[in-house]
N, C-alpha and C positions, 0 to 999 in steps of 0.2 A: 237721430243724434242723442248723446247722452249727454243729461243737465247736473249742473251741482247740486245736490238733495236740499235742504231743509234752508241750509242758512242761506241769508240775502245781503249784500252791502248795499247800502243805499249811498248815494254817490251824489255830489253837486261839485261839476267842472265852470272855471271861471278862466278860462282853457281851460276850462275850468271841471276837476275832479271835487266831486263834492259826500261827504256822509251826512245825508240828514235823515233828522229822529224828530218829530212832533208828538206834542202832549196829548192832542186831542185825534180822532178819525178823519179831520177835513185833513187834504194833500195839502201840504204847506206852498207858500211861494215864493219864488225870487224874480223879481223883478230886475230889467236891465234898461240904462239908456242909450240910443242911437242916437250916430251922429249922422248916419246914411242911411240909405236904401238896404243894407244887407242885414239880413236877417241874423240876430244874434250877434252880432259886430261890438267889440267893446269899443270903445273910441279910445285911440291912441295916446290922446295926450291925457285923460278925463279918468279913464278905466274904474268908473263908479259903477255901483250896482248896489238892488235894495234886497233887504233880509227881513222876512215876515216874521212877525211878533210868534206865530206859533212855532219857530222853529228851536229845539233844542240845543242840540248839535249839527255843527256844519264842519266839513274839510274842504278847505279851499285849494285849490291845487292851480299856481302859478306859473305858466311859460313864460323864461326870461332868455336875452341875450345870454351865450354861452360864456363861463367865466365873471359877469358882474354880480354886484353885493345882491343879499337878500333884498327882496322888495319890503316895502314899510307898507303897512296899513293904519287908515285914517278913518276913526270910528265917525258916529254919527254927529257925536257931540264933540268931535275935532281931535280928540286927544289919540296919539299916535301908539301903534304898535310896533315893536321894534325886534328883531331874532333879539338882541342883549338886555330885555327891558319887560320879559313876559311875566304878565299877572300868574304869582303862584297859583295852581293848581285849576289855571284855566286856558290854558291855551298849549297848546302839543306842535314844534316848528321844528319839519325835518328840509333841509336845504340841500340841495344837489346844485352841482355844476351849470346845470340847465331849469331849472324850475324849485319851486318855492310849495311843500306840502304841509297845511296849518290848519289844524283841529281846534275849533274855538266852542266850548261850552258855554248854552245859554247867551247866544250872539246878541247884543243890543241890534233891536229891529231897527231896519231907516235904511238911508242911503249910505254906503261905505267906498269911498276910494283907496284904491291899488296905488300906490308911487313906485316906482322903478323901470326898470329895461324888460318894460313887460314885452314879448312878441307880439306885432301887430297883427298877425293871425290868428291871436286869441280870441275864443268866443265862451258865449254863457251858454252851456245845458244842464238841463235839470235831467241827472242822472239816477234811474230807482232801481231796483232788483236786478242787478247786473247778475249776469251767468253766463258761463262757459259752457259752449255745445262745443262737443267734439265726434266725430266720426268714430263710430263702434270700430276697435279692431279687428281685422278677417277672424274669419272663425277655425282657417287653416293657416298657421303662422312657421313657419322653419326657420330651424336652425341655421344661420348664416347669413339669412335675407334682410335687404334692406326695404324696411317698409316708407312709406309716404304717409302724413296722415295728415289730415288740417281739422281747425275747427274757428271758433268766432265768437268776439265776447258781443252778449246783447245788453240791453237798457229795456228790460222790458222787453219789448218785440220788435225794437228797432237794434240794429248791428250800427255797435261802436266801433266806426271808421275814422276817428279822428288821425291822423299818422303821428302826432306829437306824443301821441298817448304809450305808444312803446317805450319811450324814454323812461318810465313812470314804472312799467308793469314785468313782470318776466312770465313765461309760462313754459315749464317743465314739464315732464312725464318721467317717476322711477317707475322699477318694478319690483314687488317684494315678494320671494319665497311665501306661498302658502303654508312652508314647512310638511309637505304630504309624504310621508313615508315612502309612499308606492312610487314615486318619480326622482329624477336624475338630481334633483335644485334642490332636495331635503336638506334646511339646515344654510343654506346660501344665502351671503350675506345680499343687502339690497344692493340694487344697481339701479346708479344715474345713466338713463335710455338719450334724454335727448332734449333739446332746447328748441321750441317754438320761435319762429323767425317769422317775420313779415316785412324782409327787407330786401326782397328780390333776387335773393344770393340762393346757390346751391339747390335744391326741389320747390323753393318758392319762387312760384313764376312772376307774381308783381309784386315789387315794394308799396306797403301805404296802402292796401288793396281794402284792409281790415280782415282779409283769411290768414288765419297762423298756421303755419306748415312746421311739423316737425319730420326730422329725418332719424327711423329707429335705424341702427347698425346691428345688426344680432350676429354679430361674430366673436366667436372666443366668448361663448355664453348657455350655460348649460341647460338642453330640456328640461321641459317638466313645467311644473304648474305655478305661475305667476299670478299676481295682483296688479293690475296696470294703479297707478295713485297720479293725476295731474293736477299745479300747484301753479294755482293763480297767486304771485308774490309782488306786494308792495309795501312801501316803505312802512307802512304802520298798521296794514290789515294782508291777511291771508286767507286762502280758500282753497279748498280742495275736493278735485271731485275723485269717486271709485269707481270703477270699471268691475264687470264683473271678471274672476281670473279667467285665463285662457292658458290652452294650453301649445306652449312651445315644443313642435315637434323635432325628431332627430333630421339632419340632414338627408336626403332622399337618396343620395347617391354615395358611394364606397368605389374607391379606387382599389386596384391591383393590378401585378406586371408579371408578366415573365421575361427576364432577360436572357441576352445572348453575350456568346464572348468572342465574337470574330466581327473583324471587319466586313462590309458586305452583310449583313447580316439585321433586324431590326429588334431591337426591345417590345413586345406587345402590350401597350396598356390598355383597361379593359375599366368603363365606367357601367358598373351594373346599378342601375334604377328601381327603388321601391316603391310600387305604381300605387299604393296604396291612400297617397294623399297628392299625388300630383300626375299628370297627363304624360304618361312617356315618352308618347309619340311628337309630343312637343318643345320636348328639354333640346336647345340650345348649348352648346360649348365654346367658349373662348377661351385661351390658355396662353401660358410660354412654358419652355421647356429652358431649367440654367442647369448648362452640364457642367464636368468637374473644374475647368478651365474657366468658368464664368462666363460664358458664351454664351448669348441667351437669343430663342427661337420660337416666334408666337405661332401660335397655328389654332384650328377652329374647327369643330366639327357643328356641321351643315346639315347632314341630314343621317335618319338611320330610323330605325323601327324594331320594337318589340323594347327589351328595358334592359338593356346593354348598347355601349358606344365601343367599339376600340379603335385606338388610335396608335401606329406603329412610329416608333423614332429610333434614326439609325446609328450605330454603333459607330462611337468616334473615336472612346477610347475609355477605359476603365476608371471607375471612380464613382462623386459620389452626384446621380440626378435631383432635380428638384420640381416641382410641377406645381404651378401656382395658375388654378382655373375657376374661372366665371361660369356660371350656368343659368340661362334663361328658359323659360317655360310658362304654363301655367297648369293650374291647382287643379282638383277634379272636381274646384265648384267655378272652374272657368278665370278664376283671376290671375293676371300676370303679374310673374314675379319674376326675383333676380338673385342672388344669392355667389358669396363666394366660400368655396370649398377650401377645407383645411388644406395646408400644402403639405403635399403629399413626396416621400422621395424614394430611393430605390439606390443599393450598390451595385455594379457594373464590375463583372469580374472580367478579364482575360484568359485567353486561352494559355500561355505562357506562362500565368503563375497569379498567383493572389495579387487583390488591392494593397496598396501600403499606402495610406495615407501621410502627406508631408504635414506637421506641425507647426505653430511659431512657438514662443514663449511664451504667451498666454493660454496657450490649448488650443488656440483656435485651429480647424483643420484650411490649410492656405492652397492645397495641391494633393496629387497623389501622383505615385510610382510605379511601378510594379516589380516586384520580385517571387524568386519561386520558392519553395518552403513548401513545409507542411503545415504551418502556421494558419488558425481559421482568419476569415477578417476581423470576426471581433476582438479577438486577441490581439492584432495588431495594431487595432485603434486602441485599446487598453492601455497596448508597451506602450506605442507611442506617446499616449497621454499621457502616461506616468512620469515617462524621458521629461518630456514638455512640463509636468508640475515639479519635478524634482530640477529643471536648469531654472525656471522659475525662482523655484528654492533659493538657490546657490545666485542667481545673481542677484536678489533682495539681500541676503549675508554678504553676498560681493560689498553692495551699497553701504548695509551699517557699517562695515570693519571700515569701510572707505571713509564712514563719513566721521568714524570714532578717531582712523589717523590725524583726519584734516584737523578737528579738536584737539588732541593733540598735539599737534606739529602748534597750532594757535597760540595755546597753554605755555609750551617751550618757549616760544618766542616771546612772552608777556616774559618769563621767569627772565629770559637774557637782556631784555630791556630795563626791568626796574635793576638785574644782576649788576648792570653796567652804571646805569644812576647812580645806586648804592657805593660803585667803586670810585666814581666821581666823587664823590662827598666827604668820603674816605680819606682821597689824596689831597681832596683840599684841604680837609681838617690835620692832614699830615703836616703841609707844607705851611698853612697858619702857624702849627703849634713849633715847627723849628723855625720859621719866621723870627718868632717870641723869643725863643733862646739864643739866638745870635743877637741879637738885639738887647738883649739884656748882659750877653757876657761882654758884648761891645762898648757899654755902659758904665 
C-alpha cells in the first residue's frame, strides 16, 4: 500500500478528532472520565475530559444531534466558550449540521466540559500520525474500464474505524496530465476520477467497515500518461498523497461491419482484439443492438478464440444502427476487468435506393426512408440538415414577427385607451364650458 509522504496530522477525537502539537519529546495526554465499564465512553450528561499542561494545540472535533446549536465549552476555571464569543486569535470554530470542529491554542490544562446534544456514542481517542494507505493501481489500466480500489485511514498502526468519522472527512482521487509529448493526454486538463465511499452503496460492500472504496470510470477519457493525486479533505487541514503516473492504455478492442442490403440477409460485425495487454481468449461480450426504429436487441458473445469476435445482426430495414457493448476479460497479468466500449454505429443501406434520413426541427435525425437517387448518404444527411436548420431558421423569425405583432397590437390598444380618456375629458370640458354660457346668458 501506498502512504502519504512526509507530512503527519496529529489528530485528538473527543468523538473526538483531535490536532495536537507538544513543546517538549514526552507524548502529551488526555485524560477522560468514565461513568461505566466501556472503554473510552464519555458520559452522557458530564462529557468532561482533561488537557495536559504539555499540550500546545488541540482540535476538538464534536458529534452532535443532527440540526442543534454549536455545543459550549467550559474551561477549567469555569469560564465559557461560545461559537459568538471566541478569544481573538485563539480559538478556530468550524460548525456543521452534525458536529462541532475547534482548534484551541495553548489549551488551559485541567478538566474541561462539553455542554450540548453531544452523541452518546462519542468517545475519546488520542489520535497521532494519521495516513492514508491506498491500494497501488494495476500496472495495466484501459481505457473505458471501471476500476475498484479501496484503501484506510490509520492512527499510527491502528485503522480509523470510527463510522461518525465520514461525516468529517472526504477522500478523492484526480488525475493529472503528465503533459508527455509522446502520449494521447498532452496538455489535458485534470480530471476528477472519483470519490471514496464507506457507505455500503455501489463497489463498497460494507458501510462503516473503515475500507474506503472508490469507483474509477475511465470512459470518455483519453490515454496516455497520468498522475493519480488522492486528497484526504477536512474542514481545516488537508493532505495529499501521489501515486506514481501510470499509464492509461487505448481500449483493446475496435469494432467494424460489413453490411447488407436485403432482407434475409445479416450485417457482420467483427470485434478484433489487441492481445497485447489483455488475454483474448478471455474477453467476454455483452451488448444491445438500437436500430433505426428504436428497437433495441441485447445479445452476448460466449465464447470464441484467437482475437476476433463476430457477431451477425439481421437486416430489418435501412437506416441508422447503434451498438452499445460491455466487455469482460482479464489482463495478461491475470486481473479481471470490465470495460465499456465506445458506441459504435453503422448506415444500413437498401437495395432499392439510398438511406434518406427523416429530420425534426431541431436536426435531430427521428427516422429514416428510403428513396432512389444518385444522391451519396452523406449528402442526404447534409440537405436534410440544412432543410432542418434553415425551417429552424424560419420558425424562430416566425416567433419574433409574432411576438413584435402581439407588442404591437398591446401598444395600439394602450394608444385607443388613453385616445378614449383624452376624449372623455374633452367633452366634458365641452359641455362644462357651454354649461357656463347658458347660464350666464340666462342671467
Amino acid at each position: 500500500m501506498a502512504q502519504i509522504g512526509q507530512s503527519k496530522l496529529f489528530i485528538f477525537t473527543v468523538c473526538v478528532f483531535m490536532s495536537i502539537q507538544s513543546y517538549g519529546q514526552q507524548q502529551p495526554k488526555v485524560d477522560y472520565y468514565k461513568s461505566d465499564n466501556i472503554t473510552n465512553q464519555i458520559p452522557y450528561f458530564d462529557n468532561r475530559f482533561k488537557i495536559d499542561a504539555d499540550i500546545e494545540e488541540i482540535t476538538l472535533l464534536f458529534y452532535r444531534v443532527s440540526g442543534t446549536p454549536p455545543i459550549i465549552l467550559v474551561r477549567p476555571d469555569g469560564t465559557k466558550i461560545k461559537i459568538n464569543n471566541l478569544p481573538k486569535d485563539e480559538i478556530t470554530w468550524y460548525d456543521d449540521r452534525t458536529f462541532d470542529l475547534i482548534t484551541i491554542k495553548k489549551p488551559m490544562p485541567g478538566p474541561w466540559q462539553a455542554i450540548g446534544s453531544i452523541l452518546p456514542e462519542s468517545h475519546i481517542m488520542v489520535v497521532s500520525d494519521v495516513t492514508i494507505k491506498v491500494d497501488p493501481l494495476p500496472e495495466v489500466i484501459l481505457s473505458g474500464e471501471t476500476l475498484k480500489v479501496e484503501g484506510r485511514l490509520f492512527n499510527g498502526e491502528d485503522v480509523i474505524d470510527d463510522p461518525l468519522f465520514s461525516d468529517v472527512l472526504s477522500l478523492n482521487i484526480d488525475f493529472f496530465s503528465t503533459n508527455n509529448s509522446a502520449y494521447d493526454n498532452f496538455g489535458a486538463e485534470p480530471v476528477k476520477i472519483a470519490q471514496f465511499r464507506d457507505d455500503g452503496r455501489d463497489l463498497d460492500e460494507y458501510a462503516n467497515d473503515g475500507l474506503w472504496t472508490g469507483e474509477f470510470e475511465l470512459i470518455d477519457f483519453a490515454s496516455g500518461e497520468w498522475l493519480p493525486i488522492y486528497y484526504v479533505k477536512m474542514p481545516m487541514a488537508t493532505r495529499e498523497l501521489r501515486q506514481k503516473p501510470i499509464i492509461l492504455q487505448e481500449t483493446p478492442v475496435t469494432i467494424s461491419v460489413e453490411t447488407v442490403k436485403e432482407e434475409g440477409q445479416s450485417h457482420k460485425v467483427t470485434f478484433a482484439i489487441s492481445p497485447e495487454f489483455v488475454d483474448a481468449d478471455s474477453l467476454l461480450f455483452q451488448g444491445k443492438v438500437i436500430f433505426p426504429d428504436r428497437q433495441v436487441e441485447p445479445f452476448s458473445i460466449m465464447e470464441g478464440d484467437g482475437n476476433s469476435r463476430i457477431y451477425e445482426i439481421g437486416f430489418t430495414e435501412a437506416g441508422v444502427h447503434r451498438l452499445d457493448v460491455n466487455v469482460f476479460g482479464k489482463t495478461i497479468n491475470g486481473r479481471e476487468f470490465r470495460l465499456v466500449l465506445p458506441e459504435f454505429s453503422f448506415n444500413a443501406e437498401s437495395k432499392g435506393g439510398l438511406l434518406m434520413p427523416t429530420i425534426d426541427e431541431n436536426g435531430e435525425i427521428t427516422g429514416t426512408s428510403t428513396e432512389n437517387g444518385d444522391v451519396g448518404i452523406s449528402e442526404q444527411i447534409k440537405l436534410a440538415q440544412d432543410n432542418a436548420k434553415q425551417l429552424a431558421i424560419d420558425l424562430e423569425q416566425a416567433k419574433v414577427e409574432q411576438e413584435l405583432a402581439d407588442k404591437a397590437k398591446g401598444q395600439l390598444t394602450i394608444i385607443v385607451i388613453v385616445a378614449a380618456n383624452v376624449g372623455i375629458v374633452l367633452l366634458g370640458m365641452i359641455f362644462y364650458f357651454i354649461s357656463r354660457r347658458k347660464k350666464k346668458k340666462s342671467g
